[in-house]
C-alpha positions as CSV (number, residue, x, y, z in Angstrom):
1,X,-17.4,19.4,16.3
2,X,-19.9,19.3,19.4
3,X,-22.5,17.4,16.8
4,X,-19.5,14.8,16.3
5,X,-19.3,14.6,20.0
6,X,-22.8,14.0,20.9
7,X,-22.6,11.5,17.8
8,X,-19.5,9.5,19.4
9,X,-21.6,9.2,22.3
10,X,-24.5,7.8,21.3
11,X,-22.5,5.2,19.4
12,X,-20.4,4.3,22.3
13,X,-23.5,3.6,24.6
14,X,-25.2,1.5,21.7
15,X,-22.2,-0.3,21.6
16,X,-22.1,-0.7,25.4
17,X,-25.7,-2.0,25.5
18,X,-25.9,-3.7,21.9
19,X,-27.0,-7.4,23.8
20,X,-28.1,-6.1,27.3
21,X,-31.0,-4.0,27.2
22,X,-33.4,-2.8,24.6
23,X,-32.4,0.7,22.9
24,X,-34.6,2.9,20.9
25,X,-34.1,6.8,20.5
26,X,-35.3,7.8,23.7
27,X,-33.1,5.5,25.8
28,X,-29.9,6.8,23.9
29,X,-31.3,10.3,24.1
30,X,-31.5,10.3,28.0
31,X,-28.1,8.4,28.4
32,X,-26.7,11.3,26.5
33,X,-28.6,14.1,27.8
34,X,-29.7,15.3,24.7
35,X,-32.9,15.8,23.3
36,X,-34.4,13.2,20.8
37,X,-35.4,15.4,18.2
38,X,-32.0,16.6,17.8
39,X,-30.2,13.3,18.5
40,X,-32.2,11.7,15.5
41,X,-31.4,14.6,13.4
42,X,-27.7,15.2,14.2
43,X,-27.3,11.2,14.3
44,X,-28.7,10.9,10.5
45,X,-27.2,14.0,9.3
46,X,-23.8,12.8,10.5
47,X,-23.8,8.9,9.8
48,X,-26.3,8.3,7.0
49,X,-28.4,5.9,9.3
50,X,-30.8,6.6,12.0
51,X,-30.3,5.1,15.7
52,X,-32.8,2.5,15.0
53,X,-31.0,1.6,11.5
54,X,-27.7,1.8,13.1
55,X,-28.7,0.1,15.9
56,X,-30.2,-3.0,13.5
57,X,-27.2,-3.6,11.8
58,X,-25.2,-3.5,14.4
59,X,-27.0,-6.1,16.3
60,X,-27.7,-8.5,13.2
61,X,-23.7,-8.6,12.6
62,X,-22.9,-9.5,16.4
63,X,-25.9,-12.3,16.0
64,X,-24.2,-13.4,12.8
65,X,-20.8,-13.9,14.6
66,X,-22.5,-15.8,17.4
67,X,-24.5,-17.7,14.8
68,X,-21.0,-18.9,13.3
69,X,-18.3,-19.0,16.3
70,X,-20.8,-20.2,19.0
71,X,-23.3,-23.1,19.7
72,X,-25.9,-20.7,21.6
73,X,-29.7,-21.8,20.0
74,X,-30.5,-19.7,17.8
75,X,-33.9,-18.4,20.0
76,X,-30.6,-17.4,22.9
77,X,-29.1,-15.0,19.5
78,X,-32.5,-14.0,18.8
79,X,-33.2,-12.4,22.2
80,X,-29.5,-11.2,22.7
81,X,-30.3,-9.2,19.7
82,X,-33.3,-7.4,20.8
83,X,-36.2,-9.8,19.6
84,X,-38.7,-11.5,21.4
85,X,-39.2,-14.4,19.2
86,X,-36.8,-16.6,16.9
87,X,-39.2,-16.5,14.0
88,X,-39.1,-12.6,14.3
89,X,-35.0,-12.3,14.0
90,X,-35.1,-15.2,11.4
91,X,-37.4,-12.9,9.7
92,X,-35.2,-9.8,9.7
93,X,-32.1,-11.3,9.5
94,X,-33.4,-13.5,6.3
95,X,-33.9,-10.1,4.7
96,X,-30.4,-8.6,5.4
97,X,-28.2,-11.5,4.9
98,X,-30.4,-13.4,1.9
99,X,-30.5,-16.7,4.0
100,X,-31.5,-18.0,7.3
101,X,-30.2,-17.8,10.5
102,X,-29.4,-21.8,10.2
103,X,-28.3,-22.1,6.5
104,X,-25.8,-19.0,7.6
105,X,-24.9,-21.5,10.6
106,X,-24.3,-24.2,8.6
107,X,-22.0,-21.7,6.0
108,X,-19.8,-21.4,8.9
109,X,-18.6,-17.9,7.3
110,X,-18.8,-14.6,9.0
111,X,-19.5,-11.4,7.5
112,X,-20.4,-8.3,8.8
113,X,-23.4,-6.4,7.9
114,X,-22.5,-3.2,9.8
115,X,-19.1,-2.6,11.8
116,X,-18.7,0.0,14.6
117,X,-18.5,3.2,13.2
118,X,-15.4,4.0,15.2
119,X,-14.8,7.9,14.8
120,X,-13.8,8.2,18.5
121,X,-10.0,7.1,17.7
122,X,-10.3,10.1,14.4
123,X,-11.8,12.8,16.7
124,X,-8.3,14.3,16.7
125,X,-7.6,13.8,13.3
126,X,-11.4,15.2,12.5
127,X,-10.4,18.0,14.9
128,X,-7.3,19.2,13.0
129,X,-8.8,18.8,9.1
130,X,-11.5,20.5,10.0
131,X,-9.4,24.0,10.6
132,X,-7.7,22.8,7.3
133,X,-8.3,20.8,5.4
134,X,-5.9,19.2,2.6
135,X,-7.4,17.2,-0.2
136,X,-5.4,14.8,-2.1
137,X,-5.7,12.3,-4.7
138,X,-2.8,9.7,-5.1
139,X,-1.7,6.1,-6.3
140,X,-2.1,3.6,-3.1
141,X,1.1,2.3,-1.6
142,X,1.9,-0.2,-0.1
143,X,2.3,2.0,3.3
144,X,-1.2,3.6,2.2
145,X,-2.7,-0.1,3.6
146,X,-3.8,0.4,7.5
147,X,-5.4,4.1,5.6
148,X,-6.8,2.0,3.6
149,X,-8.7,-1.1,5.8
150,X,-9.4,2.3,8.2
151,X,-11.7,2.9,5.3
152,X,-12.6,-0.5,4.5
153,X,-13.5,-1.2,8.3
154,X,-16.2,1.8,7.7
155,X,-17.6,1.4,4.6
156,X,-18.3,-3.0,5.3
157,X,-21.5,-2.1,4.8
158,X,-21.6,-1.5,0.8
159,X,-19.9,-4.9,0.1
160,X,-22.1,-8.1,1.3
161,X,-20.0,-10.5,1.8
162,X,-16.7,-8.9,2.0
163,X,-13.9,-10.8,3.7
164,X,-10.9,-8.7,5.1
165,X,-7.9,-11.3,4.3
166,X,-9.2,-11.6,0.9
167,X,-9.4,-7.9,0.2
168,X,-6.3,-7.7,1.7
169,X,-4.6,-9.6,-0.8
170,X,-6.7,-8.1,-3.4
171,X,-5.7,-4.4,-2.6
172,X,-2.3,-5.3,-2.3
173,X,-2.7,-6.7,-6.0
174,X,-4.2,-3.1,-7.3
175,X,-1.4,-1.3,-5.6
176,X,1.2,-3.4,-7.9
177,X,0.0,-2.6,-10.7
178,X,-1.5,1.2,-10.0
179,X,-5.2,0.4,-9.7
180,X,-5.7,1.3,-6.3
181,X,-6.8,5.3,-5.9
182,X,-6.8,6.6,-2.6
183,X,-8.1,10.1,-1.4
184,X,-7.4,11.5,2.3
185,X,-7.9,14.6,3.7
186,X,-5.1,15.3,6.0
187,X,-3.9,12.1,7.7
188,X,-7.7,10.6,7.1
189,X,-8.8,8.7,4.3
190,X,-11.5,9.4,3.0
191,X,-12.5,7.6,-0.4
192,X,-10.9,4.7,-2.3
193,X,-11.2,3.1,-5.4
194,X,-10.1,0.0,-7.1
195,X,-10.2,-0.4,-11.0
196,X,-9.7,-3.2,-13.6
197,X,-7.9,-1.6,-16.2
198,X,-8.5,-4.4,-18.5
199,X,-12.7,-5.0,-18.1
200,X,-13.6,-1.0,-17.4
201,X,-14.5,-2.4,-14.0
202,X,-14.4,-0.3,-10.7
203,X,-14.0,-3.2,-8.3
204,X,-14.6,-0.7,-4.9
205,X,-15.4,2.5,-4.5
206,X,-16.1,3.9,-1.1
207,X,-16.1,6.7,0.8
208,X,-16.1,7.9,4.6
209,X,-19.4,7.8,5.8
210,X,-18.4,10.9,7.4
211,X,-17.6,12.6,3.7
212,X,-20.4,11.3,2.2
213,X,-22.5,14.2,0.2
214,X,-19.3,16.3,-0.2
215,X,-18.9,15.0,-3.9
216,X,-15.8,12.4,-3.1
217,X,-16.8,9.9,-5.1
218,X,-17.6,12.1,-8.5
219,X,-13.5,13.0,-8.1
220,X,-12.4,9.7,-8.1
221,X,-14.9,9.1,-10.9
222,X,-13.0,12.3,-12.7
223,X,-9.8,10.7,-12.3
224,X,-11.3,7.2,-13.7
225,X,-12.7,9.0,-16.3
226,X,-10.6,11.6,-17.7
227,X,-7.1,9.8,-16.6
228,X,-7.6,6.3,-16.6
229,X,-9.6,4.5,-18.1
230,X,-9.7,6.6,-21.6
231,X,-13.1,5.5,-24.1
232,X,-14.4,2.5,-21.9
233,X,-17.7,2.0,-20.7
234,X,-17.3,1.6,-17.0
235,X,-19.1,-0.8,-14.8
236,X,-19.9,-1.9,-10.6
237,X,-21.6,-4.0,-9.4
238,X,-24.4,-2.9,-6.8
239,X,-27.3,-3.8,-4.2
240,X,-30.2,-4.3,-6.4
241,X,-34.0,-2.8,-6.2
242,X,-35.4,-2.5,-3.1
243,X,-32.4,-4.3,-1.2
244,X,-33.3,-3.6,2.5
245,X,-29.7,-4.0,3.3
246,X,-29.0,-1.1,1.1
247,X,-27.8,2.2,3.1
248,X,-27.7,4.1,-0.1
249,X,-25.0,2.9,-2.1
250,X,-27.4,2.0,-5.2
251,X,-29.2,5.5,-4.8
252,X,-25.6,7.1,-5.0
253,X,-24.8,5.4,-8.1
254,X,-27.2,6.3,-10.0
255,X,-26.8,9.7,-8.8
256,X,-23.6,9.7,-10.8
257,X,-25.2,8.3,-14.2
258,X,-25.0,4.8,-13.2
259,X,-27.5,2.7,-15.2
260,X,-28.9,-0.7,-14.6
261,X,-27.5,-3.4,-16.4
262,X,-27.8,-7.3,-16.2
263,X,-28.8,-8.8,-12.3
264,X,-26.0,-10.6,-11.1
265,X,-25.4,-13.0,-7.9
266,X,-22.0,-12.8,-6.6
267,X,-20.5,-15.3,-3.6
268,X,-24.5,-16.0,-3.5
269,X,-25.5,-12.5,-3.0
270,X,-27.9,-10.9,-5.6
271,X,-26.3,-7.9,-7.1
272,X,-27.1,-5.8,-10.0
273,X,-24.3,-4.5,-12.6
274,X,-24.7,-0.5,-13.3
275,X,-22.8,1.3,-16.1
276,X,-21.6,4.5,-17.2
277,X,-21.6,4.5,-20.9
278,X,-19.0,6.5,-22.5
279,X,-19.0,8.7,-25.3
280,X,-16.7,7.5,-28.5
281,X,-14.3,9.9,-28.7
282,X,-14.7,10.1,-32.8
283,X,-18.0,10.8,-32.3
């Protein structure tokens, strides 16, 4: 666990210094005491992002929220968010959030590109699955919910423009009628899924971004798939080509036999639908 250790570190200083200072590998590197070479490697390997990427997102969401529940000038966000000129964040931002730093102002609607990834509270937790580790697959519950926004919290990043209240309600409305999956190792959860019985649709699929590449999502395909929903071609919805705001969620998909279906744009984001044809069984 000393690589999740280092790892908490890092994070907690970026988070410490996201709008005081500039940070860059070497900075975090020294504030750990740990070389950079293996801070960028351990960092990547462990969270999917590099220090740069990480720190990008995370700074582009806090300028968001200041863009919405503030009246700072925009060139004040800009420089609070590491950049030395407003037409330089408008640029970046633009490219992450589909829309500039004044329409997203005037929208008056916050949504986070990146939350804090938060594994210092689950060290513990980490700590004991580690030495054993208990798999299960189950029907959310109703008690299953603070598991499940734990997840949800983590995973923001695959779900532009998801609002917290509203998939609040949502799960709560999968959980009713047994279309909420949830997997958790130990007292940790670790992947979820949401599926439209009625349109084949997987509605959320996620996993911890510390579980990623462990095959988590292919089981909760296998249960959609061989349990579930029985001869129906299923379907998500995705980032599409060359989405900068992409960590790897589209990449993933495809991974899994996803193929690209029609472009979509959903609560104004552009999105791409991706299927997974199914065989018919009298075939």
């Amino acid at each position: 666990m000393k690589n999740l250790e280092i790892v908490i570190a890092a994070i907690q200083y970026i988070e410490a210094h996201l709008t005081s200072e500039k940070i860059n590998l070497d900075i975090v590197a020294e504030a750990v005491h740990y070389s950079k070479y293996h801070l960028h490697r351990i960092f990547t390997d462990t969270v999917g992002l590099s220090i740069h990427d990480y720190t990008q997102r995370r700074q582009l969401t806090e300028a968001a929220k200041l863009l919405v529940f503030s009246d700072k000038p925009i060139i004040d966000i800009a420089i609070l968010a590491g950049y030395d000129s407003q037409q330089a964040f408008s640029n970046v931002f633009k490219v992450m959030y589909k829309q500039s730093p004044n329409q997203y102002r005037r929208n008056e609607v916050f949504y986070p590109l990146h939350l804090e990834y938060n594994f210092k509270d689950q060290h513990e937790s980490l700590e004991s699955t580690r030495k054993s580790s208990v798999r299960k697959i189950r029907f959310a519950k109703e008690e299953d919910i603070p598991l499940w926004m734990d997840l949800v919290l983590l995973v923001i990043d695959g779900f532009p423009y998801l609002e917290e209240d509203e998939h609040l309600t949502t799960l709560k409305r999968y959980i009713a009628n047994k279309g909420a999956i949830l997997m958790t190792d130990n007292s940790i959860s670790i992947g979820g899924m949401m599926i439209n019985y009625e349109t084949g649709s997987i509605d959320f699929l996620a996993v911890h971004p510390l579980y990623r590449n462990q095959g988590i999502s292919q089981d909760l395909l296998n249960v959609a798939l061989t349990e579930l929903l029985e001869n129906k071609e299923i379907s998500i919805t995705t980032f599409r080509e060359g989405d900068k705001a992409d960590t790897g969620y589209r990449k993933a998909l495809k991974e899994l036999g996803f193929a690209e279906a029609e472009l979509l744009t959903e609560f104004g984001y552009p999105t791409q639908k991706m299927i997974l044809p199914r065989e018919d069984s009298n075939d």
